[in-house]
N, C-alpha and C positions, 0 to 999 in steps of 0.2 A: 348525587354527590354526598359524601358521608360528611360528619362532621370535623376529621379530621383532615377530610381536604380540602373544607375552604379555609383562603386567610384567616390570622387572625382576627384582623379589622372588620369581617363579615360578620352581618348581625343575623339571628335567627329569631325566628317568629316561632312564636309558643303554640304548642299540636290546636287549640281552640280557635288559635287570630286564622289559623290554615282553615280550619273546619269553616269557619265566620267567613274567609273570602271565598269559599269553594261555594256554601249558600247562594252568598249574593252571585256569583258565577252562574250558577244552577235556575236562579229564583224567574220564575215566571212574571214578568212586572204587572199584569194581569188579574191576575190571581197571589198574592205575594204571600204566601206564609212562614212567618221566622220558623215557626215550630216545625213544621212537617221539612222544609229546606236544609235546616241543621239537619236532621233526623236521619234525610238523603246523601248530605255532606258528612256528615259524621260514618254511616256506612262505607261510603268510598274512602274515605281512608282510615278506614277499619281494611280493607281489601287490599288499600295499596302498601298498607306494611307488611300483611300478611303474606303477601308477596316476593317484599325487598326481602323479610325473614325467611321463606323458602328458596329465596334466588341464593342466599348467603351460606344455608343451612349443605344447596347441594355443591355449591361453591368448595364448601367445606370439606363436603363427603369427597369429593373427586379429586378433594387436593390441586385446588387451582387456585395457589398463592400470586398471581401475576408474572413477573419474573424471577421470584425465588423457587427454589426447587428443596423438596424435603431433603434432611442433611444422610438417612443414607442411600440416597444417590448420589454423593457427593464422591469423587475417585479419591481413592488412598492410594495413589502411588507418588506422592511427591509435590501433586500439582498445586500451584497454589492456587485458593478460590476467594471468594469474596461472601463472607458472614455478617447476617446483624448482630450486633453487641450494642447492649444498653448503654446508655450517657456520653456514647462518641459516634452512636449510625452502623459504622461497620468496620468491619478489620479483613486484612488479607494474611489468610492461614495455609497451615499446607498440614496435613496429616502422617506422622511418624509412630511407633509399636507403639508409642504412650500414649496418645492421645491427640485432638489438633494444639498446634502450635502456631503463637501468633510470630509473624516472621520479620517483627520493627526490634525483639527482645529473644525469640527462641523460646520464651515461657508457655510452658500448659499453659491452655484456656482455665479461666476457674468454673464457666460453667459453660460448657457443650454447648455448641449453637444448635439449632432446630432446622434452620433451611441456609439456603448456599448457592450464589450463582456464578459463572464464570467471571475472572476481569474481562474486563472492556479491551478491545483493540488501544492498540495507542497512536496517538492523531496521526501521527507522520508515514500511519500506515495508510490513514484514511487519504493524503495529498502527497502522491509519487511524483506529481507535476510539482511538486514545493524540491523533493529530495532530487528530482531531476537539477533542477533550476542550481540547487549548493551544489551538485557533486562537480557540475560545472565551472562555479566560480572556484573549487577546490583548486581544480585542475590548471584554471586561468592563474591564480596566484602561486599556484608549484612552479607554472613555467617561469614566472617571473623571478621565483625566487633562484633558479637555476641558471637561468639568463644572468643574473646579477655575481651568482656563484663563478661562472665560468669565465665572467670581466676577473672577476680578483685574483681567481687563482693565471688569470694571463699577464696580470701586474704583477703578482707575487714572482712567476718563473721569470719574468724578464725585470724584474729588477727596476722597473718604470714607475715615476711616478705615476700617478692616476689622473688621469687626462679629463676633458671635460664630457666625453661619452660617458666613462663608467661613471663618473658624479650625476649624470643624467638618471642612465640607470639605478643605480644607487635609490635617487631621490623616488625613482616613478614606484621602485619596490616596497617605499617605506612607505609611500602614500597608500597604495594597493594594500598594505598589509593596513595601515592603521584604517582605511575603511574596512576590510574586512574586519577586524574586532569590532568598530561599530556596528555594524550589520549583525553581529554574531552577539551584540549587548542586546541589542533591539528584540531579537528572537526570542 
């Protein structure tokens, strides 16, 4: 784990306190020698950087940023993508004859991003069982509202006062509606 990705709260232990418990790890209780122990410990992790450094180094060479992708491969035809930019994390751009453009303002980037990876799906793609579930309730509240529709306009042609069915109706519409705005605040 590198150092920028433990917490901040995470304490680390200085390259010797490592060398010092790899020793006592190492040490023969037997035979115990600080000097030749260190000597052992200190080697291994002379080895195990030299390591992380070539793991990095080819890391590097191959171009395997995790999920950023170098920027040109990034499409210029409009799309928009998702760049890092210094002191905000990242921005969503799309590429036009000028240059990329950040697309919260339309302004040129002022300096080129380096890598670029797709946006993300958006949740409600990720829970059809969620958009099933509204389109449903859409449906339930159109009839209601239609049902209540066609009480009025049968008072209205006939000239009636409004009886105690369509006050029924009426009521059970307005309740149906004002939960669905709560449902629909909640979301």
């Amino acid at each position: 784990m590198t150092h920028e990705q433990k917490p901040e709260s995470a304490e680390f232990r200085t390259r010797e306190a490592q060398v010092a418990d790899l020793a006592f790890e190492i040490s023969d209780w037997k035979s115990y020698d600080d000097n030749e122990d260190i000597t052992i410990a200190r080697a291994h992790a002379e080895e195990f950087e030299a390591r992380g450094a070539a793991e990095q180094r080819r890391k590097d060479a191959e171009g395997d940023y995790g999920d950023w992708l170098p920027i040109d491969r990034a499409p210029k035809d409009g799309t928009t993508i998702l760049v890092p930019v210094k002191h905000i994390g990242a921005d969503v751009v799309l590429w036009d004859l000028n240059g990329w453009r950040e697309t919260t303002n339309m302004l040129l980037m002022r300096d080129p991003p380096t890598h670029w990876m797709p946006l993300p799906s958006f949740p409600s793609e990720d829970r059809p069982a969620n958009v099933a579930a509204l389109e449903a309730r859409v449906k339930e509240l159109e009839g209601a509202l239609r049902d209540l529709a066609d009480a009025i306009r049968t008072v209205m042609a006939t000239g009636m006062r409004p009886g105690i069915d369509l006050l029924r109706k009426e009521l059970c519409a307005r309740s149906m509606l004002r939960a669905a705005l709560c449902e629909g605040d909640k979301a």
